[in-house]
Each structure stands twice: as structure tokens, then as C-alpha cells.
ROMIKOL-168424 format. One record per residue (C-alpha): z, y, x; residue in three letters. Coordinates in steps of 0.25 Angstrom, whole numbers, plus 5000, padded with zeros to 4 digits. Each point is the difference from the previous one (the first is absolute). Example, Ala and Ser with C-alpha at 12.3 -4.5 7.8 and 13.67 -1.06 7.14 Angstrom:
2
503149825049ALA499850145006SER
***
This chain:
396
559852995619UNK499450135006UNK499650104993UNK498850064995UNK499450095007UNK499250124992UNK499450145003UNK499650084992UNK499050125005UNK500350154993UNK501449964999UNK500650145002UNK498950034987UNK500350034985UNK499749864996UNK500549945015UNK501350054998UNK500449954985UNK499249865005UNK501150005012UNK501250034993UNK499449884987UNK500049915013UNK501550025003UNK500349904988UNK499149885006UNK500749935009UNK499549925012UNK499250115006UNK500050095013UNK499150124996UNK499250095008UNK499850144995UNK498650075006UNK499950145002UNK499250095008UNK501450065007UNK500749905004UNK501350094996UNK499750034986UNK499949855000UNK501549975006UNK500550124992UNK499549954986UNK500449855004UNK501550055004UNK500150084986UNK499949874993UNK501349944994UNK501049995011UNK499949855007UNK498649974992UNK499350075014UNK500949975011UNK499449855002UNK499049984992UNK498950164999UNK499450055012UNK499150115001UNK498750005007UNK499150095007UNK498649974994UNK498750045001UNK498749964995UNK499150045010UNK500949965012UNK501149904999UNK499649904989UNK499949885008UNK501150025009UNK501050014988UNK499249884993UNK500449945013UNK501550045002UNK500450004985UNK499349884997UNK500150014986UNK500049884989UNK499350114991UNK499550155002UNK500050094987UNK499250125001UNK500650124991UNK499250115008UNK498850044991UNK499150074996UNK499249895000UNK498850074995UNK499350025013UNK500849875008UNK499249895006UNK500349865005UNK500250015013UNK501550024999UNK500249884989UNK499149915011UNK500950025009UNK501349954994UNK499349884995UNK499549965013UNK501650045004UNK500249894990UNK500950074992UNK499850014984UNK499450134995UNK500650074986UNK499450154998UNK500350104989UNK498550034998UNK499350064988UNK498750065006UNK498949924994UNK499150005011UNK501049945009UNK500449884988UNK498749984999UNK499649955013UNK501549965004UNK499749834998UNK498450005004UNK500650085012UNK501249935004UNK500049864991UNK499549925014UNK500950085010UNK501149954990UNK499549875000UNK499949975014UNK501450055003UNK500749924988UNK500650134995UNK499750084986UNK499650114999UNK500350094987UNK499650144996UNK500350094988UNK501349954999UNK500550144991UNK499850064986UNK498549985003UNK499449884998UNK501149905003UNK501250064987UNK498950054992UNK499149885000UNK501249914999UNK500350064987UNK498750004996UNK500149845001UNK501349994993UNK499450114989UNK498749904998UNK500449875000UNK499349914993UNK499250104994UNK498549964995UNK499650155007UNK500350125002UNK499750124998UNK500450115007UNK501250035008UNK500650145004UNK500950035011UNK500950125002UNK501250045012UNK500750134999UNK501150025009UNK501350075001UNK499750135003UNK501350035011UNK499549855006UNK499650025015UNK498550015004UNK499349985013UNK499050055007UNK499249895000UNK500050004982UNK499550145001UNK498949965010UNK499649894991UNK500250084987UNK498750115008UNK499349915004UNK499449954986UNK500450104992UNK498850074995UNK499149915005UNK499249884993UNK501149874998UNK499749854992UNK500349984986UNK499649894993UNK499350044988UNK499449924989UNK500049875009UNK499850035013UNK500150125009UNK499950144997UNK500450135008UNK501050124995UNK500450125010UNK501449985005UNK501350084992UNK498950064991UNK500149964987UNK501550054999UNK500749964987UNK501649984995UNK500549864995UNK501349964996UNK501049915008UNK501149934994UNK501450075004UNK499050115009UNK499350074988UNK498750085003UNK499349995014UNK498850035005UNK499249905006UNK498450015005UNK499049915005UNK500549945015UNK499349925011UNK500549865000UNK499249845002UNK500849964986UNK498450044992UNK499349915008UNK501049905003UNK500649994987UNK498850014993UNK499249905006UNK501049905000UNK500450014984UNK498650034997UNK500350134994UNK499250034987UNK500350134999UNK500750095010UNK501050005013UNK500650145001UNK501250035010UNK500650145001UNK501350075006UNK500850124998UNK500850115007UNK501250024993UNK500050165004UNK498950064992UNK499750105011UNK499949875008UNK499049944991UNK499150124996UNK499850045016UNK499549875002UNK499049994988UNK499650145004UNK499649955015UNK499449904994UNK499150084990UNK499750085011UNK499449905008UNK499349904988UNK499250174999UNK499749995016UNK501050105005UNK500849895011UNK501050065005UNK500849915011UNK501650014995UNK500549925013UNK500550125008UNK500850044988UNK500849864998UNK501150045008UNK500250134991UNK499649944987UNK501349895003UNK500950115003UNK499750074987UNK500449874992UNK501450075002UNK499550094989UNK499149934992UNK500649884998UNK501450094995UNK499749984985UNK499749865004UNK500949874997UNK500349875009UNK499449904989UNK498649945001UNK499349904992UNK498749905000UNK499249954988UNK499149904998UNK499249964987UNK499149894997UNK499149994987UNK499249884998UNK500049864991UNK501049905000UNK499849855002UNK499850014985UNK498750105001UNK501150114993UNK500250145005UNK501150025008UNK500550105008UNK501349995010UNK500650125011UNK501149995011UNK500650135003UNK501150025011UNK501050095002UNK500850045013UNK500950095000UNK501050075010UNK498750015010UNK499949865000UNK498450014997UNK499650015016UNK500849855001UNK498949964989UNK498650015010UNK501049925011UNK500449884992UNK498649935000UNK500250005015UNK501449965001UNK499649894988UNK498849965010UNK501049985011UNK501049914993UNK498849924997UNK499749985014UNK501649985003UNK499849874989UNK498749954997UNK499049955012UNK498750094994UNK498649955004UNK499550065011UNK499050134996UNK499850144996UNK500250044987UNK500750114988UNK501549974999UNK499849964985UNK499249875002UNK501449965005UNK500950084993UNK500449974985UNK500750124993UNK501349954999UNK500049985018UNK499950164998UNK500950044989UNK501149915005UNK500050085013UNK500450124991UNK501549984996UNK500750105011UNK499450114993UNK499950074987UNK498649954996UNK499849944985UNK498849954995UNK499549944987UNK498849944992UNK499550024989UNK499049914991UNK499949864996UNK500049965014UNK501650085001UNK500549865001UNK500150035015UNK501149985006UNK501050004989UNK499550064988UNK500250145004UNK498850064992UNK501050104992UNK501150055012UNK499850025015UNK500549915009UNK500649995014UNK499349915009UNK500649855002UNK500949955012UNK499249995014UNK499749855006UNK501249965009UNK499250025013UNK500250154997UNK501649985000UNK
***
């Protein structure tokens, strides 16, 4: 049988990279690795593990702008992943193409614009090339709202939900996580409040929570589509909050700072200094560690009209937490490799259980547990963490 043929665009990035080397496990793949330098491409592919590159990772010159379609045309790809970002000011233009390439589309989004006009945009380009299209396939929606299913399950309603990711402060961070992180932050973002939607100013609003096996970070308010999207669809009585946090203090507080400069009408454009704010993280993220962590909580009523209440929290350790926003995708693309999806455009987590997701995290050193009377998941584990289970056999 020949095999699959994927691409995945940014793969020289942050989240490209750890995506690349997660594919190495799957087997029955040639993969093609985008870059704008067709070298850094080839350089990273022949750093991978020693006969993992040589037949089956290549490195490509790709632009956007210029050479799309003829490496649609050459590759010819069974599936294109787009890891590139930021998102926050993307179109459709690129995803169009791939579809009418005929090639399946999983992206790493989290800008709410975007996922919000991803299926009307793209759900009848998909359609009529009998390929799916799927979009938010990281820690925002596609793992978030996937727990929240989990966490509510069978539940009469519920009330709110509260989502929180602080990462490893020595994990790597790109250029484009610092572009999104300015684009909102002092600016007006969604909540949903009270039932429906609200507005809160980006990173203001700071406060510290604890974290199972992290203690105290601080988090504040972030621009993600998990308010309205999750709210809408659970019928939210109450509120959707969603917030991150930099591990390094410094870290955290210049960004609230910006951010309150701006929400007063000061807006100063940071762009020109994101080349200098990555080289400082040599000394801001010093008193940093390499584990991150994610928590999700749910209150609400049971099937019984009782009050409940349930939270997942994960844990990575050993700078596994940049594998986390990945998985989604690589979850997304196993799907594709086994299941015939229906043709369309929509989020990864229509078609994506938890457990597709969690089971794509047993190389690394990433735990997670439940806890509340919906901890029966996966095994009981509502009093210790737990490693993820075995992979499907496709991924031998």
C-alpha cells in the first residue's frame, strides 16, 4: 500500500516542529515538511532520528503568496496540516486552495474570528471535493471543549465552566504566539456572561490560581471562541471564562501592563520589538521550570437536578506541554487515516472524542485526571494522575 502523503505548512515552527517529530510514530506516511527556506526545511527533517528522514521527511520551499498551488500539485498531498498562525488576521484564501487540491485540511487555529467563519466559509468547497476540512484542532476549542463534554455528561445544566493553561515557562515560544498574544490584549474580547455574551479587556483582570503539582500561577483573561462556542452549545447559565498564564512574572506583568496601557488609549505597536522580546526569554524565563499545566472546571446539575461540579487538570512535565496544542491535530489526522469522515468544514471536536486525543499522549510525560462524580473516566482516576493509554495500532 502506498503511503500517505501529508504536508504540513509552518513545519520548521514551534508547534510544526514537536507536530513533525509526533509523526515519526505513525507509520504509513511520507511527510512533507513546509518552510519558507527550503534549507531550514532539509536541515530540520535530517536532524530527526537517524533513518526516520531518509525515505519518508522531506523539506519544502513554500510560500503562500507564490508557490501554493504548484506544491499542491507536486506533493499532492492525502491531507495538508497547517501549523503556521497567527490566525488572527488569516483568511480563507489558503484553506480554499488545499481543498480544491483535494487534499483534507487540519489547522491549529484559535482566533475566533477565523473559527467562526471557518464551516460557512469553507463547508461547500469541502463538500464538493469529498474532503473534510477541520479547524481548532489544539487546546483551544478542540481539547477544551472535548473535556467539557466528558465533564458534563449527562448533566441536567450547567452552570459555568472556567478554562485555564499556564505553560512551562523554559518551553519554546514563536513568533507568531507573541503576535497573537498583542493583537487582543488590551483590547475588547467575548465572555459569556450571565447567559449569553459579554465583553472583558484582554490579560486584564490578572489574578493567581492554584494548580495541582504547579502551585500558584498567574493567569488573566485571553481571547479564545471557547465563550461563545461553548456557551451556546451547553447553554451556559452563568459564565464561560478562559484565561493563560506566563510562568515568568516579568513575563506576565509586561503583558498586563501593555494591555492596560492600551484598554486607557495609549496603543503602542510591540511588533518591531518581538524579535528582542524572544531573545530576552533567555533571562526572563531563568527562574522559570519546564512543566505546564491546563484546567478545566464545570459547575452545574446532574441528571438528578443535584449540584455538581467536576475539573480536569493536566500536567506535562519535562517540556512536554508544547506537544499538548499539537495532539488535537495529530488525533485529527489518525482519524482521517481510519474513519471515512463526511464531507465538510467544521471544529476538530465534532469528530473528536477525548479519549482520540489523550491516547495520542503516551510518548510523553503528560498526566491528567478528573475529579467529581463524573471521575469515573477512564479508569477511576479521580484520586491519582494518570498516564495516557496505549495508541491504536495504526500508530505502531
Amino acid at each position: 500500500m502506498m503511503p500517505r502523503r501529508v504536508l504540513i505548512i509552518g513545519g520548521t515552527g514551534v508547534f510544526g516542529k514537536r507536530l513533525t517529530r509526533h509523526l515519526t510514530q505513525f507509520s504509513g506516511l511520507e511527510v512533507f515538511v513546509a518552510s519558507r527556506s527550503k534549507d531550514k526545511a532539509q536541515a530540520f527533517v535530517q536532524s530527526l532520528a537517524q533513518g526516520t528522514s531518509a525515505s519518508r521527511f522531506h523539506g519544502v520551499a513554500l510560500d503562500h503568496g507564490k508557490n501554493l498551488d504548484q506544491v499542491l500539485t507536486s506533493v499532492a498531498p492525502f491531507a495538508v496540516i497547517d501549523c503556521s498562525g497567527p490566525f488572527q488576521a488569516a483568511d480563507y484564501a489558503t484553506p480554499k486552495r488545499i481543498l480544491r487540491a483535494g487534499a483534507h485540511l487540519i489547522d491549529l487555529a484559535d482566533a475566533r474570528g477565523y473559527l467562526a467563519g471557518f464551516s460557512a466559509a469553507l463547508n461547500d468547497i469541502a463538500k464538493d471535493h469529498n474532503v473534510t476540512a477541520l479547524t481548532g484542532a489544539s487546546s483551544t476549542p478542540t481539547l477544551s471543549a472535548s473535556v467539557v463534554k466528558v465533564l458534563t455528561k449527562d448533566w441536567s445544566s450547567v452552570d459555568s465552566i472556567d478554562i485555564a493553561i499556564t505553560p512551562g515557562g523554559k518551553s519554546d515560544v514563536g513568533r507568531a504566539v507573541i503576535e497573537a498574544i498583542l493583537s487582543y490584549a488590551g483590547k475588547s474580547i467575548p465572555v459569556w456572561h450571565d447567559g449569553q455574551v459579554a465583553q472583558t479587556t484582554g490579560w486584564r483582570g490578572g489574578h493567581v490560581i492554584n494548580v495541582p503539582d504547579l502551585g500558584q500561577r498567574r493567569v488573566a483573561a485571553v481571547e479564545t471562541y471557547d465563550a461563545e462556542y461553548l456557551g451556546a452549545r451547553h447553554h451556559v447559565t452563568s459564565h464561560v471564562r478562559f484565561a493563560a498564564g506566563l510562568e515568568s512574572r516579568v513575563e506576565q506583568y509586561g503583558i498586563e501592563t501593555h494591555a492596560a496601557l492600551r484598554s486607557f488609549g495609549l496603543r503602542p505597536d510591540l511588533k518591531f520589538l518581538i524579535p528582542t522580546l524572544l531573545k530576552a526569554r533567555i533571562l526572563t524565563r531563568i527562574l522559570t521550570s519546564d512543566k505546564g499545566g491546563m484546567t478545566v472546571r464545570c459547575s452545574g446539575l446532574d441528571a438528578a437536578g443535584q449540584r455538581d461540579a467536576a475539573q480536569w487538570t493536566l500536567i506535562a512535565k519535562n517540556d512536554h506541554g508544547p506537544y499538548v496544542p499539537i495532539l488535537p491535530a495529530a488525533a485529527a489526522l489518525q482519524k482521517l487515516l481510519v474513519t471515512d469522515l463526511s464531507a465538510g468544514a467544521a471544529i476538530a471536536d465534532e469528530v473528536l472524542d477525548l479519549t482520540d486525543i489523550t491516547a495520542q499522549m503516551r510518548p510523553y510525560d503528560i498526566t491528567f485526571r478528573e475529579t467529581g462524580s463524573q471521575s469515573g473516566y477512564a479508569g477511576n482516576c479521580s484520586s491519582a494522575f494518570f498516564k495516557a493509554s496505549p495508541q491504536p495500532e495504526a500508530m505502531d
